[in-house]
C-alpha distance (Angstrom), angle and dihedral (degrees) to the residues before:
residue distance angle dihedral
X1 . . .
X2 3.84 . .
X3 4.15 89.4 .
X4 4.15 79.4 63.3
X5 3.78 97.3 47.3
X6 3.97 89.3 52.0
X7 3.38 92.8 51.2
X8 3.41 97.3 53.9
X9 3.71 99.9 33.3
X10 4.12 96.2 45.4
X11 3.52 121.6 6.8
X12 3.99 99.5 40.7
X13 3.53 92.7 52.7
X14 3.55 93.8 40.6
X15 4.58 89.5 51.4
X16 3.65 79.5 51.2
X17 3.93 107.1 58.8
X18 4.17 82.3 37.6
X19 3.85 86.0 57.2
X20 3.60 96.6 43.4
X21 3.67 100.5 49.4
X22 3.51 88.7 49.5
X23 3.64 97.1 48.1
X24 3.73 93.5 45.6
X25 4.03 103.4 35.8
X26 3.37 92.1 66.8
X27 4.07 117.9 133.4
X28 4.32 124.4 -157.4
X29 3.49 109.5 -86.8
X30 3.56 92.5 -149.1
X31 3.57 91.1 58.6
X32 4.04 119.7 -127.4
X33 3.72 112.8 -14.2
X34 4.10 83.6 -154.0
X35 4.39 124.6 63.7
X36 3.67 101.9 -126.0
X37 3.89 125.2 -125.2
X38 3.93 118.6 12.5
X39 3.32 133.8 -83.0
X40 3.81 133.3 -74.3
X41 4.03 104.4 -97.3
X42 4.35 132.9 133.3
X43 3.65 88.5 -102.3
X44 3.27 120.7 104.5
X45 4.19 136.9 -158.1
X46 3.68 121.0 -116.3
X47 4.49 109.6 -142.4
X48 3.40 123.1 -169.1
X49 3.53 139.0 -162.8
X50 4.11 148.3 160.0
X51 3.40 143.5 160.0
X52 3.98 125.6 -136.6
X53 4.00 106.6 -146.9
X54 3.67 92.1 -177.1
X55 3.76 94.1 -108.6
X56 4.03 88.0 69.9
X57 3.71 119.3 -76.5
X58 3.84 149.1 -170.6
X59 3.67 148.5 -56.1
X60 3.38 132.6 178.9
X61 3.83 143.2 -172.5
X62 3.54 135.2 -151.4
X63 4.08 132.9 165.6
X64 3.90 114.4 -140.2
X65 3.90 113.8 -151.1
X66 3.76 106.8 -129.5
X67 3.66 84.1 -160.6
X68 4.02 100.5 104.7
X69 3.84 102.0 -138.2
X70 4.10 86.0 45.9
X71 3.71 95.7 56.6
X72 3.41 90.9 49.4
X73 4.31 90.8 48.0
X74 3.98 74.8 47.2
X75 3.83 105.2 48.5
X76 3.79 91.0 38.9
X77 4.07 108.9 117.8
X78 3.79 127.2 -104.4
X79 3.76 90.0 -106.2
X80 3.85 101.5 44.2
X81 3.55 87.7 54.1
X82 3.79 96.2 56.5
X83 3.71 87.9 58.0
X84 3.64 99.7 48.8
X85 3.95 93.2 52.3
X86 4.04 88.0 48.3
């Protein structure tokens, strides 16, 4: 009788979140079916964002080159870029 209570109290459960996580973690084979990012070009992407404190608030733009060697010109910090123009 107790053999019976541990099974159902411990082990099935346990068999069960094994099984599920293996069931459901499972990633594409294949790999993604989609490339990631876009494509090298001279445009760039316009982001926005704000925030709304209640008292008013912000917003700000900024374009993103989606040129590779311009985001990096663009992402480069304050201080790295007052070396490189020296």
């Amino acid at each position: 009788m107790n053999e019976n209570i541990f099974l159902m109290m411990v082990f099935f459960p346990f068999l069960a979140i094994v099984v599920g996580y293996a069931v459901f973690n499972r990633t594409p084979k294949n790999g993604p079916t989609q490339n990631r990012g876009t494509e090298p070009s001279q445009n760039s992407t316009l982001v926005t964002g704000g925030m709304n404190g209640g008292r008013g608030g912000s917003s700000s733009a900024i374009t993103i080159p989606r040129d590779p060697q311009e985001y990096a010109k663009a992402m480069m910090p304050s201080h790295a870029k007052k070396k490189e123009n020296k």
